[in-house]
Structures are given as C-alpha cells and as structure tokens.
Phi, psi and omega in degrees: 000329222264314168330290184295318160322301188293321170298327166273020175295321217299170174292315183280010177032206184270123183196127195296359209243335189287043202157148192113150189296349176261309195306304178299341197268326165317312179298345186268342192252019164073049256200323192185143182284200160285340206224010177093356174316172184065021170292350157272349163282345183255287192339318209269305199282347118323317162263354182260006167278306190272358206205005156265284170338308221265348161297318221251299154297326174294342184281327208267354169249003163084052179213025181272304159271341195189219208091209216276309196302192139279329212201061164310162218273300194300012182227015176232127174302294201305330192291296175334326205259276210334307216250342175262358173228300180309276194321248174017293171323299191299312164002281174297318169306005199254316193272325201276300208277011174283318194269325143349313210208003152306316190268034178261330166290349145302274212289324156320302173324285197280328190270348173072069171257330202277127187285162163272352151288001168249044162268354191283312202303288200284346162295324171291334191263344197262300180308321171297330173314298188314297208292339196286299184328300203270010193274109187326327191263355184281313186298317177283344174285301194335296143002253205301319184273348145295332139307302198256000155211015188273310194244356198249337184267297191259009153287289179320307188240031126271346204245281197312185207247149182272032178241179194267097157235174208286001175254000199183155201225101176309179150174189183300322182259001165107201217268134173262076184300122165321183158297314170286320170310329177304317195281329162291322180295316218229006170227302192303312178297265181328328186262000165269292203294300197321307215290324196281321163270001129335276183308288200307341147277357167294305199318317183309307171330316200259314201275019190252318171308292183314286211295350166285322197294303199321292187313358166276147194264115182270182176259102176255146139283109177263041144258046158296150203272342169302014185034022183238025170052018160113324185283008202280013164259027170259005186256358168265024167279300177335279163002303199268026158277349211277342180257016160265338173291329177274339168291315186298312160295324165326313220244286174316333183268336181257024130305262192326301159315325173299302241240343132333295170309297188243037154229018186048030169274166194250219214204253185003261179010332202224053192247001184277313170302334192281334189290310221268355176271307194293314182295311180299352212256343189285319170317303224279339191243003162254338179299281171348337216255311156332308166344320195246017196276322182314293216279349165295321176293311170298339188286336196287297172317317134325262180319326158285340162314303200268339162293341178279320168317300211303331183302293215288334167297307196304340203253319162322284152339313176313310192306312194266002181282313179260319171260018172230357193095022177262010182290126181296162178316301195290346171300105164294141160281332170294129183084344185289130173293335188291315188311305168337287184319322197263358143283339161272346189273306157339283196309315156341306181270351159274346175283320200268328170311308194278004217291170198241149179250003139239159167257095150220167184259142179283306171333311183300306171305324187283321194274328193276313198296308187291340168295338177281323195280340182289345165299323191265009175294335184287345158265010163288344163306343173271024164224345159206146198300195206255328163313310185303332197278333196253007164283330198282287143014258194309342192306292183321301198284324175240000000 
C-alpha cells in the first residue's frame, strides 16, 4: 500500500484531465500549467479563436446585422451560447472536475478497501487509466471522426438551420458556404465537437477505471454509516460534472431557440428532446457508477446474514437475562450498559437493512437533472410574458 500512496504524493495524483495531446500542446503555448493553471487565458484564446473570425467574415460579407440572409450571425443564438458559453464550460469543466476528482484513488486507499493482495492489480488499473488518458492515438481518431462524421454527416444535414443564414445558402445541390461558413464548418465546428467527444471520451475513461476497480474483491463494511459499504465518496464525484451538465443544456437551448425564431417551432415541439439530453446526461455521468451494484449487493447480503445472526445471539442472551431471571440479584437494570448495547447492536442492523447497492444519491439526481434544464428557462418566454412567467414561479413556489 505505502508503494502506491507514495506514487500518488505526485501533484497530479489520479486525474482525468491531466494529459493528452492538446493538454501538451496548451503547455508549449504557455495556455496552462501543470495543474491547469491560467484558465482565463485559454477561455479568451479559445473562444475568440472559434468565435472571432466568424464576426469578421461575416461583417466582411455584410451578414453580420442584416443583408441578404435570414438568421444574420449577431442575431444567431446558437453560435453565440455554442462558442461564449458552451466552450468556456467545457473549459472550465476541465479545473473543476481535476480538483474535485484527484483525491478518489487516495480515498480506495485511505478506507483500506483495496486487500494488499490486490495492489499490484490496483496499481495496474490506475496506470492503464494514465496510458489511455495520455494516448496520441485516441485523439487523432477523435479528429478523424469529427471530420467524417461529426461536420459532414450530423452537421450539414441535422444540425444546420434549413433556411439562408450568414454560414451557409440552401439550394437544390445543398448547402452553399460563405467565407465564414468555411470557417464555422471546417475550423469552429470541429474544434467544439473535438472538446465535446473529448469529455465523453474522459468519461469513457472514468467508467472503465470503476469497472476494473469493481472487478477487484474490494473490503466493503455494510455497517458503514454511508450505507454504501464505505464508497459513498464516489456519489460526490457526480457533482464535478455539473458544469458539463449545464453545458449540454446550453448547447441543447441554443438549438432550440434558433428554430424557435426562424423556423416558427414552439418550446413543446422539442420536449421529447429536452427528456432524452437530461437522461443521457443522467447515463453518462451515474451509470459508472452501477459498476459496483453486484459486489454492494453481496456485501448487503451478507450483513444481513451475518448482524442478523449476531443479532438475533445478542437479543436471546437479552432475553434470558432480563426477562427470565438470569440476571444476578444485585445487578441494576437501571445504568446497565445492556440496554445501550442492544440499541447499538439496532441501530447497526439497520444500517446494513438500509445499505443502497449503488453509491448515487437522490440528491446528486436532482442537482445533475436541474443543472441541464436552467439553461432552457429563458425559453419559457416564449411561450408567456416574463410577468405571467414569475406569477406562475411563485404560485408553484409559495
């Protein structure tokens, strides 16, 4: 154990983030430190990289306010959320879920779950972890698959708006790109979808580290008072996802909103979407978590076996003692340490009665689901004014 402890002294401890070729190419362009420093310097050279150029060709083709188009650049929602808010998130979301999430393979550690006859096995899972996080070759497919099926398959024909806007011109033989649309198509689009099937290849990352980890016979206790056998700081993990969860609703409302304005759609119209964004996001960042329900569930079963036995000697011994005469003469019941016990011996038994076979939270569900949906509130104005809307508000609330 002392082996591994000493290896995770290092500053990057265990981190999803901490690696990878772009992570290296920010460090050569002075972008970011070792620990992620400088995160307002990548926010400003990142978004004014994806979201300046496409102001400046469009001012220089007259499609910045008004022209020829429909949907002029300063007056399209989505681009504006996609590259001054979404991007920024993901960003951000890179420092939150690092500080966040360094210390949970410390915490494998520190609770003594990993027996010492699995350490070499859990020293193997964190380096495999490492080799994946930092591999050259996951990025350049990422790459390859945001060209080929990322901007040629689900932008050009799911994504884009089927109307004359400042990137692109319908017509019979399809879509016709501006100067700027070249730039939104072939450098701004691809360089969003890379950061965004990134985190889901983080993600992949994190859920693959629990299921090796899982597959190890870990030391769960099921009186733990977490009612999770000892694991219950892997449901504060949830959390330092929350500003990738607010980003996908973002990024989903300024969707919604373009096609609101200039395709005449209603808020209703897209609520099969707005379920299936809340949900995937509920998959994507609790499902890992699932991993561990077999060995919670033997652990529970267990316990109730074997505290019900104990239980079940302790209250029998209670019985003939206090209730049958076996008590010595002189022995008070009042100050007897037995009663004590045998509410603690309860209480015990109620924890392993109550133990949860994952460690998530109703809470964690409520905080990741509301984090995605506060992005689509501003479009309830469009369906009633903002007086009808905060009358409504309190009624529901008070």
């Amino acid at each position: 154990m002392n082996k591994t402890i000493d290896k995770l002294d290092e500053p990057t401890d265990f981190s999803l983030v901490l690696g990878g070729p772009l992570f290296q190419l920010f460090r050569r362009a002075h972008l970011t430190g070792d620990a992620l420093e400088l995160v307002r310097q990548r926010l400003i050279i990142i978004s004014l990289l994806a979201w300046l150029p496409l102001l400046m060709l469009s001012a220089l083709e007259g499609h910045a306010l008004g022209g020829s188009v429909a949907v002029p650049f300063l007056l399209d929602v989505e681009v504006h959320i996609r590259f001054l808010v979404v991007v920024p998130l993901f960003i951000i979301a890179e420092l939150v879920v690092h500080q966040r999430m360094r210390f949970v393979v410390r915490q494998f550690l520190e609770r003594n779950l990993i027996p010492e006859s699995a350490m070499t096995r859990f020293d193997g899972v964190i380096a495999s972890a490492f080799r994946l996080r930092n591999s050259v070759l996951a990025e350049v497919l990422l790459i390859a698959f945001v060209y080929g099926v990322g901007i040629l398959i689900v932008w050009r024909h799911y994504m884009a708006l089927a109307t004359a806007t400042w990137y692109a011109t319908p017509s019979v033989e399809g879509s016709t790109l501006s100067l700027a649309g070249m730039w939104y198509g072939y450098v701004s689009i691809p360089f969003f979808q890379f950061l965004m099937y990134r985190w889901y290849f983080r993600l992949f990352i994190w859920m693959r580290f629990l299921y090796q980890v899982s597959r190890i016979d870990l030391s769960l206790v099921p009186t733990h008072p977490d009612r999770v056998g000892g694991l219950g700081f892997l449901a504060n993990t949830v959390y330092a996802f929350t500003p990738l969860a607010v980003a996908h609703g973002a990024m989903l409302a300024g969707m919604i909103a373009n096609r609101i304005f200039y395709l005449g759609a209603a808020l209703p119209d897209f609520k099969i979407e707005i379920a299936v964004i809340v949900v995937f996001l509920l998959c994507m960042v609790l499902g890992p978590l699932l991993v561990f329900a077999p060995q919670l569930a033997q652990a529970k079963r267990t316990g109730n076996r074997e505290y019900g036995a104990l239980a079940q000697r302790y209250v029998r011994e209670f019985d003939a003692k206090w209730l049958r005469g076996g008590a010595p003469a002189d022995e008070p019941l009042v100050g007897s340490g037995d009663i004590q016990s045998l509410a603690d011996l309860g209480n015990s038994f109620e924890v392993v009665r109550t133990m949860q076979i994952a460690p998530i939270t109703r809470d964690a569900i409520i905080r990741l689901a509301a984090a995605t949906l506060v992005p689509m509130v501003p479009l309830l104005l469009t369906m009633m004014p903002l007086e009808e809307l905060v009358k409504t508000l309190f009624g529901v609330l008070f």
